[in-house]
Z-matrix of the N, CA and C atoms (Angstrom, degrees):
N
C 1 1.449
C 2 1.529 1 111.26
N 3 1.072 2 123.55 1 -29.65
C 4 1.527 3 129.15 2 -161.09
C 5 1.974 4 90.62 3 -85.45
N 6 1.170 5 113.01 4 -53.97
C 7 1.556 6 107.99 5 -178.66
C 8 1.447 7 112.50 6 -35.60
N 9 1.903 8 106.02 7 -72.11
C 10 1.677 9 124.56 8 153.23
C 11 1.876 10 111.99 9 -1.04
N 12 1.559 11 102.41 10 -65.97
C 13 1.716 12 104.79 11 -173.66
C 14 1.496 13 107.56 12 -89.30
N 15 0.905 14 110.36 13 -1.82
C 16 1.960 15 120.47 14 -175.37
C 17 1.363 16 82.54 15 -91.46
N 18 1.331 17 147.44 16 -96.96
C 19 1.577 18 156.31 17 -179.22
C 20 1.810 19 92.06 18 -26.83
N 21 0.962 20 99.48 19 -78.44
C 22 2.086 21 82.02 20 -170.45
C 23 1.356 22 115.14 21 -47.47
N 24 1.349 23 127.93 22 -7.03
C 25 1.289 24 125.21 23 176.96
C 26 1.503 25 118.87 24 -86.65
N 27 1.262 26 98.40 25 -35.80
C 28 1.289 27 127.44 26 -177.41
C 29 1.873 28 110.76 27 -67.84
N 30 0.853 29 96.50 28 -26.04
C 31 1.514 30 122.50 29 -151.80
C 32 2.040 31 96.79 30 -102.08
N 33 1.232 32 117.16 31 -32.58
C 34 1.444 33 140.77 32 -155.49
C 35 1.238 34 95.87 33 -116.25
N 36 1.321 35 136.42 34 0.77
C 37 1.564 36 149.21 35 -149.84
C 38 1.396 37 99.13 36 -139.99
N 39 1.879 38 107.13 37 122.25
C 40 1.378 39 126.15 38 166.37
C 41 1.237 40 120.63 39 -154.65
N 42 1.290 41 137.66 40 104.67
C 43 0.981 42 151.92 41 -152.30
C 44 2.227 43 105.19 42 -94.60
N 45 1.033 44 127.01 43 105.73
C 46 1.280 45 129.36 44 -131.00
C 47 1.957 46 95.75 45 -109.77
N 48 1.130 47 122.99 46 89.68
C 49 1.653 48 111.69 47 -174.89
C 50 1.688 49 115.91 48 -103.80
N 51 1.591 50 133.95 49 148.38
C 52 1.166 51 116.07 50 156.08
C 53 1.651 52 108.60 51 91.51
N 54 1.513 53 100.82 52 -136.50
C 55 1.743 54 118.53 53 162.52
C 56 1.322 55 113.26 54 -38.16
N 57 1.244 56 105.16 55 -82.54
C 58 1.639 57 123.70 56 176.68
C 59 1.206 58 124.07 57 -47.51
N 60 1.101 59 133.95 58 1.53
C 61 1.699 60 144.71 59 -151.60
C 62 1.703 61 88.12 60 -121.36
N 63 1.785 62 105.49 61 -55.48
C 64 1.648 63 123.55 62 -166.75
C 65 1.873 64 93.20 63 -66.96
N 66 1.252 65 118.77 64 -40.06
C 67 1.477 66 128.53 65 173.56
C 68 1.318 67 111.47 66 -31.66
N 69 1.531 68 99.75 67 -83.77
C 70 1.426 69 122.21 68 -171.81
C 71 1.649 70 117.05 69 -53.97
N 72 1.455 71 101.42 70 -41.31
C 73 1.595 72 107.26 71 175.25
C 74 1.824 73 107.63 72 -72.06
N 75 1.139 74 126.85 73 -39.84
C 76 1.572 75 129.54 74 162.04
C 77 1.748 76 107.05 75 -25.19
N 78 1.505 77 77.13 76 -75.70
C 79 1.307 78 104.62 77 -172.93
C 80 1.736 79 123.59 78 -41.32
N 81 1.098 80 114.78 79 -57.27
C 82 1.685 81 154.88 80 162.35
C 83 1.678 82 99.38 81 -32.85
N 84 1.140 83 100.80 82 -72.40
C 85 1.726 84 128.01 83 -179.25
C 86 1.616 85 105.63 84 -57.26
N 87 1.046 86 118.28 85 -45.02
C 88 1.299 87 119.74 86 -169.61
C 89 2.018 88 106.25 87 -74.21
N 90 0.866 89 99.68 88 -33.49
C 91 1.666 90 118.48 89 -152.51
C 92 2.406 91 75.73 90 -81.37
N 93 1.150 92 112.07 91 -79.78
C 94 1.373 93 124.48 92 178.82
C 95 1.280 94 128.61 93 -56.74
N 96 1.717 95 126.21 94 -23.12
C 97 1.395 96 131.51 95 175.46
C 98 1.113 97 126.62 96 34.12
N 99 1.801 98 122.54 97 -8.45
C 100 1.398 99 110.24 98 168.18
C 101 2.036 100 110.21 99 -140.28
N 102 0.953 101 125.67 100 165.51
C 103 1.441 102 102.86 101 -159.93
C 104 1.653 103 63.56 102 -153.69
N 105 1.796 104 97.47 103 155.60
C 106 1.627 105 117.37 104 144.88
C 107 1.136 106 115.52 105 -85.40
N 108 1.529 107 120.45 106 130.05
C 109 1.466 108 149.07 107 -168.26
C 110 1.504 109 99.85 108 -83.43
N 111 1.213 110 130.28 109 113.48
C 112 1.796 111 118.53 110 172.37
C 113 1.261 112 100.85 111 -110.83
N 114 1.387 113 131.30 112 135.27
C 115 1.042 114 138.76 113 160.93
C 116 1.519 115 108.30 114 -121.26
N 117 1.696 116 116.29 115 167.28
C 118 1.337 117 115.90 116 167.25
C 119 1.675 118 97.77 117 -81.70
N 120 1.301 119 97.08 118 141.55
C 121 1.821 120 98.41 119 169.26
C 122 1.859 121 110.56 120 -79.14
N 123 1.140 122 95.09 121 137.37
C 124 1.602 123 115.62 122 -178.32
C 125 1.686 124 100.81 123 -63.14
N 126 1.274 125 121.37 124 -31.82
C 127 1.623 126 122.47 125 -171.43
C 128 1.576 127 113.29 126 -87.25
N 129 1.298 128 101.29 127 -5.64
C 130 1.587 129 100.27 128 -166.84
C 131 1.512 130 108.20 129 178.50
N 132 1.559 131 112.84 130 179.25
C 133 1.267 132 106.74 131 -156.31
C 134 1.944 133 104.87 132 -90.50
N 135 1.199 134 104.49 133 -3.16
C 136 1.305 135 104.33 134 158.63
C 137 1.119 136 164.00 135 -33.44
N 138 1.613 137 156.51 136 144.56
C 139 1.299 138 130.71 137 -168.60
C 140 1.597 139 101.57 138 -112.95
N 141 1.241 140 105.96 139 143.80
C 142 1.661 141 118.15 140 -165.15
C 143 1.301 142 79.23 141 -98.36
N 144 1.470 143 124.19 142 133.89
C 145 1.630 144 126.41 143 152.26
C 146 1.938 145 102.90 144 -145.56
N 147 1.967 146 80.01 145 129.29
C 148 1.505 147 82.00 146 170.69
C 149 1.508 148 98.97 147 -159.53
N 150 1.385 149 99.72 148 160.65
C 151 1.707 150 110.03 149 -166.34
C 152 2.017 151 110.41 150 -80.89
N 153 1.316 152 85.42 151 135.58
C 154 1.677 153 100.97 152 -164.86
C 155 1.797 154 90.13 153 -100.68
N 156 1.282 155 89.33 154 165.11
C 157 2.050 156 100.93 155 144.92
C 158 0.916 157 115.74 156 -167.18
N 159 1.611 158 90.29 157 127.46
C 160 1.786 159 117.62 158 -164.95
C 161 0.810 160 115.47 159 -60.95
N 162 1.656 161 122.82 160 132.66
C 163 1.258 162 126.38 161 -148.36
C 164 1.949 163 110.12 162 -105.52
N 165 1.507 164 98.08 163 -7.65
C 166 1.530 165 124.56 164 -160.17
C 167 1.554 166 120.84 165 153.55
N 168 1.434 167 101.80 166 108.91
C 169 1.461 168 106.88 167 146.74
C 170 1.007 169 144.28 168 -69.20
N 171 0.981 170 134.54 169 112.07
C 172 2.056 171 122.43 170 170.25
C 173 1.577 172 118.91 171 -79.32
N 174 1.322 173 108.41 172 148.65
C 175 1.414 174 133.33 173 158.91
C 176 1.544 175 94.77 174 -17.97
N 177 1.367 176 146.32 175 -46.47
C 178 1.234 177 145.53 176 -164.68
C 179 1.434 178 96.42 177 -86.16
N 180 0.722 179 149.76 178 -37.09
C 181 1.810 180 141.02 179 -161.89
C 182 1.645 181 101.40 180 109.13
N 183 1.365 182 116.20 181 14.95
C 184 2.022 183 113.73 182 -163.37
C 185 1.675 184 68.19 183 -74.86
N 186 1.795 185 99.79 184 168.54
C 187 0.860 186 134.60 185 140.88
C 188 1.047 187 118.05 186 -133.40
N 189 2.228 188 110.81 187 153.41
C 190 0.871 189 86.08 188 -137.67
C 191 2.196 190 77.50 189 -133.37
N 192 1.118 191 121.64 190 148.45
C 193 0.984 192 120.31 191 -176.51
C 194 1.709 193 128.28 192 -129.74
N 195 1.298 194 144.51 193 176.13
C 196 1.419 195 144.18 194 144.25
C 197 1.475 196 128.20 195 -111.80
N 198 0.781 197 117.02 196 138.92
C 199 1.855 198 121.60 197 -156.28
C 200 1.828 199 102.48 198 -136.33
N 201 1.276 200 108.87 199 155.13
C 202 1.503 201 120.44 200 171.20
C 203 1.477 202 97.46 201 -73.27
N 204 1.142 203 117.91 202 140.03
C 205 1.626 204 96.21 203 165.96
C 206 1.933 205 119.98 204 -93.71
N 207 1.217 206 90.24 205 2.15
C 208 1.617 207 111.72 206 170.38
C 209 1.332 208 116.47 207 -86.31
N 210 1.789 209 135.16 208 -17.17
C 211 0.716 210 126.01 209 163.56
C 212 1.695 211 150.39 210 -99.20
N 213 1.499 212 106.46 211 -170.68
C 214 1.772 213 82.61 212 -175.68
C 215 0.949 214 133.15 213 -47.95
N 216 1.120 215 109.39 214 -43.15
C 217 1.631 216 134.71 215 -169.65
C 218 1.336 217 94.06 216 -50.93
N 219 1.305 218 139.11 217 -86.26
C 220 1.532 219 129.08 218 176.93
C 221 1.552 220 122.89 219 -55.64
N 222 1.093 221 106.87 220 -1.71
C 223 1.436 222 96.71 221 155.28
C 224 1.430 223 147.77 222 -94.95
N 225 1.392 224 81.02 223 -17.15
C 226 1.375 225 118.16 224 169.30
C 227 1.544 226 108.75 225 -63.67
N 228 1.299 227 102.80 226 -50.99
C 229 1.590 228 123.70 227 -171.87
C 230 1.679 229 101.24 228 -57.77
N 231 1.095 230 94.38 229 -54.49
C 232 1.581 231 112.40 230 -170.05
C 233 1.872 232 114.46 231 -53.41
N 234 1.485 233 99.36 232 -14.47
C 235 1.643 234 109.26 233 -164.55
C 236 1.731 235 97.48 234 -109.00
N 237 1.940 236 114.60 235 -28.74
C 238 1.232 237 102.49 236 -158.43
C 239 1.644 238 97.29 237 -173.32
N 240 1.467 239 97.69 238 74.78
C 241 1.743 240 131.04 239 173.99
C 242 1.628 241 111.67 240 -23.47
N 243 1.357 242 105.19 241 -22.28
C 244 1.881 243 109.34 242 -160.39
C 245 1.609 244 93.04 243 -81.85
N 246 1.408 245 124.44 244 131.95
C 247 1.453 246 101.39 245 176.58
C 248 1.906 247 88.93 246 -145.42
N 249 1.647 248 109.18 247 165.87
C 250 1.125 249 110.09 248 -177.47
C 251 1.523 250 109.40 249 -125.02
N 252 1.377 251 139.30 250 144.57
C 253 1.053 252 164.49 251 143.42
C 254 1.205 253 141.46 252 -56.11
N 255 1.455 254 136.92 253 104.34
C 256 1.595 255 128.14 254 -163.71
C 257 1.504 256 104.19 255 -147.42
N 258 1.447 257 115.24 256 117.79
C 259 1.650 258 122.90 257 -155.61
C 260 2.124 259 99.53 258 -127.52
N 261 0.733 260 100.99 259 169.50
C 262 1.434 261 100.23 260 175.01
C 263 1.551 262 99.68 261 -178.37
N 264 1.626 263 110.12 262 119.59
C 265 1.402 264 111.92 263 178.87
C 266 1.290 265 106.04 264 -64.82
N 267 1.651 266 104.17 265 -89.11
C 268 1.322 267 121.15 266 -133.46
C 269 1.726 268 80.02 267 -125.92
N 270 1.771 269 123.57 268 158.94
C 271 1.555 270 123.10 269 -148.60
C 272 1.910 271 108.02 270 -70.58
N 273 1.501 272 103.84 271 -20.41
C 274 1.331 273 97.30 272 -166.77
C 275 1.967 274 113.97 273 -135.19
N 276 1.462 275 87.45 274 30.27
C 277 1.475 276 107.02 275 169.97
C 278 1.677 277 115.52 276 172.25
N 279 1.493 278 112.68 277 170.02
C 280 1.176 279 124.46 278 178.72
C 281 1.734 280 92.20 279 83.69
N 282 0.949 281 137.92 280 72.24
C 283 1.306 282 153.67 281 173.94
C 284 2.084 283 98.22 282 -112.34
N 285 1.388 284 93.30 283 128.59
C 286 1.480 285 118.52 284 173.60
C 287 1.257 286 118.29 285 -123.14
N 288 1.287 287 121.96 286 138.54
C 289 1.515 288 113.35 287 157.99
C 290 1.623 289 95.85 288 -148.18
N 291 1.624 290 122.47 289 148.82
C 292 1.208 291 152.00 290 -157.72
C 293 1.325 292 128.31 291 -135.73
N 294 1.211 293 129.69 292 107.26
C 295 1.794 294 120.55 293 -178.79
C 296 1.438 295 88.28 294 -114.14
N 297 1.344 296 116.24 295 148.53
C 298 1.702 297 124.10 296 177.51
C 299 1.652 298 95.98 297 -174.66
N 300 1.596 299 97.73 298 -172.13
C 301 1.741 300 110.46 299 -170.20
C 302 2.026 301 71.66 300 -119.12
N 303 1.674 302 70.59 301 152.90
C 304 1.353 303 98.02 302 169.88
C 305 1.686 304 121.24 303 -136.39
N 306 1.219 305 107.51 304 131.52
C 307 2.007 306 111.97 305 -170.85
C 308 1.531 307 105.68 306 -111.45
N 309 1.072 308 96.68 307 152.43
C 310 1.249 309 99.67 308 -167.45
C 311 2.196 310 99.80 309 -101.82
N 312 1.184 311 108.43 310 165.40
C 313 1.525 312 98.11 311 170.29
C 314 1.589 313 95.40 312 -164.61
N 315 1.278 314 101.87 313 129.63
C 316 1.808 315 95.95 314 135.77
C 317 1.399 316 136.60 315 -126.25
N 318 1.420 317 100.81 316 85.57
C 319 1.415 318 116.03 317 178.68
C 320 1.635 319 112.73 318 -92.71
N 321 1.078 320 111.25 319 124.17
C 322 1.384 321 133.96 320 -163.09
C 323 1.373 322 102.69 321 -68.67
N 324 1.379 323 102.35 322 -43.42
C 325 1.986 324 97.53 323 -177.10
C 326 1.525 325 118.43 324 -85.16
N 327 1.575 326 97.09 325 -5.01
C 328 1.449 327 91.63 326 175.68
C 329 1.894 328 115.75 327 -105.73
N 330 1.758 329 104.95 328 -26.61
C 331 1.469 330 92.15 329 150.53
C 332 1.734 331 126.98 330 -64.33
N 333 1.047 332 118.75 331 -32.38
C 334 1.596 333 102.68 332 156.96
C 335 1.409 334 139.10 333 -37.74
N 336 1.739 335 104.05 334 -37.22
C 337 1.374 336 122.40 335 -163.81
C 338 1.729 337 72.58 336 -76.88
N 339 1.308 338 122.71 337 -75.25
C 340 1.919 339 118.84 338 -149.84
C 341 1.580 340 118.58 339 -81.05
N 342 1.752 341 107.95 340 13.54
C 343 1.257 342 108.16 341 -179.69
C 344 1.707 343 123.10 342 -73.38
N 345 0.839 344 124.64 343 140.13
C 346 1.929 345 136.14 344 -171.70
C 347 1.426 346 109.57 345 -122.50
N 348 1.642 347 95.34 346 90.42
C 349 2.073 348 91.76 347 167.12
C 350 1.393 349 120.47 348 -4.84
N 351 1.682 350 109.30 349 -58.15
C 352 1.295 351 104.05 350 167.37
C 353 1.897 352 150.71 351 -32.93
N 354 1.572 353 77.65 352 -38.82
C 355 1.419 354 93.62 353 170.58
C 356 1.452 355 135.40 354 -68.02
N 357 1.377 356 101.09 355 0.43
C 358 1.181 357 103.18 356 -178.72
C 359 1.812 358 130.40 357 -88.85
N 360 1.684 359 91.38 358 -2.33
C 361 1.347 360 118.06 359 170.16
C 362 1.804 361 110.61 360 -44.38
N 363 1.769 362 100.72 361 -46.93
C 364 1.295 363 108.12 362 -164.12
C 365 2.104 364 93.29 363 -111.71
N 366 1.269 365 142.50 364 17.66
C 367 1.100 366 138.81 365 -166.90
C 368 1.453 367 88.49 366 -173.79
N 369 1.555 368 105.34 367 86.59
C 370 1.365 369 127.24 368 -178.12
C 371 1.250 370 126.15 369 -61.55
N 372 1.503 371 102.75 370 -42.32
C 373 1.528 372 122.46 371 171.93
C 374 1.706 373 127.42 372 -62.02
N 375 2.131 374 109.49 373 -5.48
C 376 1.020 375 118.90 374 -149.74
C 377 1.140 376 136.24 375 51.38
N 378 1.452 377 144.20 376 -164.37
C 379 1.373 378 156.21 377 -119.60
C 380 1.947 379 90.79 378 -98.76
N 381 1.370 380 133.46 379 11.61
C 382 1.162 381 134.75 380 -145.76
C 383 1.674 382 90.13 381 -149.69
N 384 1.257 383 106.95 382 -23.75
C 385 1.668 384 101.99 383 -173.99
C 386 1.647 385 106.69 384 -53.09
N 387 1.006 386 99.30 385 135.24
C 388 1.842 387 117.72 386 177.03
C 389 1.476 388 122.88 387 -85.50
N 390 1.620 389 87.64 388 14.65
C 391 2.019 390 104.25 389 169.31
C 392 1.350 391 110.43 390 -107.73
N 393 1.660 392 111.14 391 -15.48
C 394 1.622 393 115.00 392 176.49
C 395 1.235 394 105.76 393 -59.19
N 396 1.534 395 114.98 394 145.78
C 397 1.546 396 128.65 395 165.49
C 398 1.979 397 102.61 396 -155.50
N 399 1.190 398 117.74 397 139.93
C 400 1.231 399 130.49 398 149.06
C 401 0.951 400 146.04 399 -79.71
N 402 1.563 401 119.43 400 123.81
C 403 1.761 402 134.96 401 -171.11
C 404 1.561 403 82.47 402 -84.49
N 405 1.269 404 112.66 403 139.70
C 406 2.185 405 124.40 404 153.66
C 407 2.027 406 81.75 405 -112.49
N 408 1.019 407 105.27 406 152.30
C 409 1.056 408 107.50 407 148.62
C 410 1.873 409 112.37 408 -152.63
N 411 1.108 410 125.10 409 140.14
C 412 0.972 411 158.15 410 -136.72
C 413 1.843 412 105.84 411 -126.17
N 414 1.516 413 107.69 412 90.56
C 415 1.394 414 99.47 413 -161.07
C 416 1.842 415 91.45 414 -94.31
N 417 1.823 416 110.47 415 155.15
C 418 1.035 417 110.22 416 150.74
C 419 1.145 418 139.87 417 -146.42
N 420 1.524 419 100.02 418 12.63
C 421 1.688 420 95.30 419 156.21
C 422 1.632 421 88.30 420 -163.12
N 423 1.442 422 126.35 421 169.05
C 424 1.190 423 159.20 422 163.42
C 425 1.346 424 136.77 423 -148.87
N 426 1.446 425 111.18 424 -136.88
C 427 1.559 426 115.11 425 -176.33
C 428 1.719 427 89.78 426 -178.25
N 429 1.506 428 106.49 427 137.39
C 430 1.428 429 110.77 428 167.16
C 431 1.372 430 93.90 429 -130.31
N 432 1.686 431 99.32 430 159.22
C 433 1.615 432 112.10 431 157.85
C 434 1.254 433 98.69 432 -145.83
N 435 1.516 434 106.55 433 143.26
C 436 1.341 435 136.24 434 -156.54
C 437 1.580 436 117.93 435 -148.83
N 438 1.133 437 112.21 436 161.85
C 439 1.416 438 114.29 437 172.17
C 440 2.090 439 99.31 438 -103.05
N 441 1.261 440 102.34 439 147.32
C 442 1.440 441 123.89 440 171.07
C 443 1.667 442 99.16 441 -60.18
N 444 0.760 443 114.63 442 -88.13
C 445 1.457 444 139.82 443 -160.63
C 446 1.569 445 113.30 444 -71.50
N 447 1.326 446 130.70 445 -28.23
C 448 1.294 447 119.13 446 177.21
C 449 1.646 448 97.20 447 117.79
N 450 1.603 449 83.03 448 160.19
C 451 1.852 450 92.78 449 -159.46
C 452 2.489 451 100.23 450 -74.53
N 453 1.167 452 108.30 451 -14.36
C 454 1.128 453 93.92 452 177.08
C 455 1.454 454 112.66 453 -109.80
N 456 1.668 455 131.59 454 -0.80
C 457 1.362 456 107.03 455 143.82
C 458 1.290 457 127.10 456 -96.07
N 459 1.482 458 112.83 457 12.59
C 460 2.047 459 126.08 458 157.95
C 461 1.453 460 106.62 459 -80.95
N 462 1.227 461 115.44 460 -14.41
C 463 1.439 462 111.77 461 174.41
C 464 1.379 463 116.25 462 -79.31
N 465 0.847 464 96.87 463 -52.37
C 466 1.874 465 121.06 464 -174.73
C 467 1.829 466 102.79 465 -65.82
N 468 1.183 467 92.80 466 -29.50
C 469 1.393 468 92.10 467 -172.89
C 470 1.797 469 122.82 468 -65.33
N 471 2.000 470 91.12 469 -32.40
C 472 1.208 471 110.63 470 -164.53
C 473 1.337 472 102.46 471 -88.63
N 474 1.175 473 114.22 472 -34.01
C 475 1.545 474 114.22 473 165.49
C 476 1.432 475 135.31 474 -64.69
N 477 1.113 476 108.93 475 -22.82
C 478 1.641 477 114.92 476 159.88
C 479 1.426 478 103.04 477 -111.44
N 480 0.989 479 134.89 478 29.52
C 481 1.891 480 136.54 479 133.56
C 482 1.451 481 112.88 480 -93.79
N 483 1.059 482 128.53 481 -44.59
C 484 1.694 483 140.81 482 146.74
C 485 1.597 484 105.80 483 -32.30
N 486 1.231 485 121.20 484 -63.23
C 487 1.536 486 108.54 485 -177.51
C 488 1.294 487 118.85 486 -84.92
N 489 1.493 488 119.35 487 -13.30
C 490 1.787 489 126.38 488 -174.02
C 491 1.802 490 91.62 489 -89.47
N 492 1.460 491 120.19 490 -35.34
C 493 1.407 492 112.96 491 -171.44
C 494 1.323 493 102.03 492 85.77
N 495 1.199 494 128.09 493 35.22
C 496 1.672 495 138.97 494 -177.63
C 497 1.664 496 112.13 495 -157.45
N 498 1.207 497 98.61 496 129.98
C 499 1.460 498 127.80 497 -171.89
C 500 1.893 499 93.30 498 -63.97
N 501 1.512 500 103.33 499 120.63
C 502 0.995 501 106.32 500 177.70
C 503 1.851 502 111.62 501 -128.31
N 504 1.445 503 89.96 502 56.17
C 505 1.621 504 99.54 503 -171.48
C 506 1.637 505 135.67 504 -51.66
N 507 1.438 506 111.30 505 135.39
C 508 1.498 507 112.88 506 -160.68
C 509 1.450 508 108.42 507 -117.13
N 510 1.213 509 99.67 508 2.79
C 511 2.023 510 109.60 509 -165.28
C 512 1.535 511 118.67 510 -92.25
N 513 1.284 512 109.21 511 123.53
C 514 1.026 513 116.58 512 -177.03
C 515 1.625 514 116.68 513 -106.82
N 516 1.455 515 121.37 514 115.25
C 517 2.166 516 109.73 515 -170.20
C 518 1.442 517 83.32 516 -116.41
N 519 1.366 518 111.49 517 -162.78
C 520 1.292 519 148.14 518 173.24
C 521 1.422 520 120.67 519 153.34
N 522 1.318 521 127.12 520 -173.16
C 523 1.375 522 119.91 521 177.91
C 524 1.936 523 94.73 522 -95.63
N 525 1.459 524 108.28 523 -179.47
C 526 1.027 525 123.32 524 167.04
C 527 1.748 526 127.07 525 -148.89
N 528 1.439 527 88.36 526 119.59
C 529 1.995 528 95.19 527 -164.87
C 530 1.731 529 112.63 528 -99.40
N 531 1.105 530 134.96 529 113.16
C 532 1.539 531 103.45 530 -169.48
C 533 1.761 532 97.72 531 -99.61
């Protein structure tokens, strides 16, 4: 029996570097669009976590964000660059998590490029408000778990492992290095 769960592990196991790492995180990011932001808090020994939405990925694995520049979150940033990432698509896969440096910018031509009508809910003034500032963040290593096959033959899968009483596993983790 132990070989049996040694081989499905083995088998359920991918360790993600480089290309494939920038893939999966594309990929990951795209499917979830908003992740909790953890930072250490600048006031204390605490962890600041609050939910972002990614504003753009690049070809590099950057992510790419908009921030108050009045708030914690960039101040936080501003005291202690290391920040962490935690995404979750869909309820029973596409799970992300992300440690990277994060820079801060306010470049005017590049909040134009990632600005969202939407945003103006929280940047009243629109795409011109003088509270906009940009998170890059710069991931370099994690861990995903995923399904192989896609969320409707992991479904199907679990449902006739549910009625057989046998693990009919679809998940695929590993770490991720970019």
């Amino acid at each position: 029996m132990d070989s049996i769960n040694q081989n499905q592990t083995e088998q359920n196991h991918q360790n993600l570097d480089s290309a494939a790492a920038i893939g999966k995180i594309k990929e990951l990011v795209d499917i979830a669009k908003t992740c909790f932001l953890c930072t250490k808090s600048s006031s204390s020994e605490s962890v600041g976590t609050r939910p972002m939405n990614v504003q753009e990925i690049d070809d590099q694995g950057t992510l790419w964000f908009l921030v108050a520049n009045d708030s914690h979150t960039y101040q936080d940033i501003s005291s202690d660059s290391n920040v962490k990432l935690y995404f979750q698509g869909s309820p029973h896969s596409d799970f992300l998590f992300l440690e990277g440096t994060a820079i801060l910018s306010a470049d005017k031509a590049r909040i134009k490029e990632l600005w969202n009508p939407i945003m103006k809910t929280w940047f009243t003034d629109g795409e011109d408000d003088q509270r906009i500032a940009i998170i890059k963040v710069s991931p370099e290593t994690g861990y995903y778990w995923d399904n192989k096959h896609g969320n409707v033959v992991a479904g199907i899968k679990t449902v006739i492992g549910a009625a057989l009483g046998k693990t009919l596993d679809d998940s695929i983790e590993g770490d991720i290095k970019v």
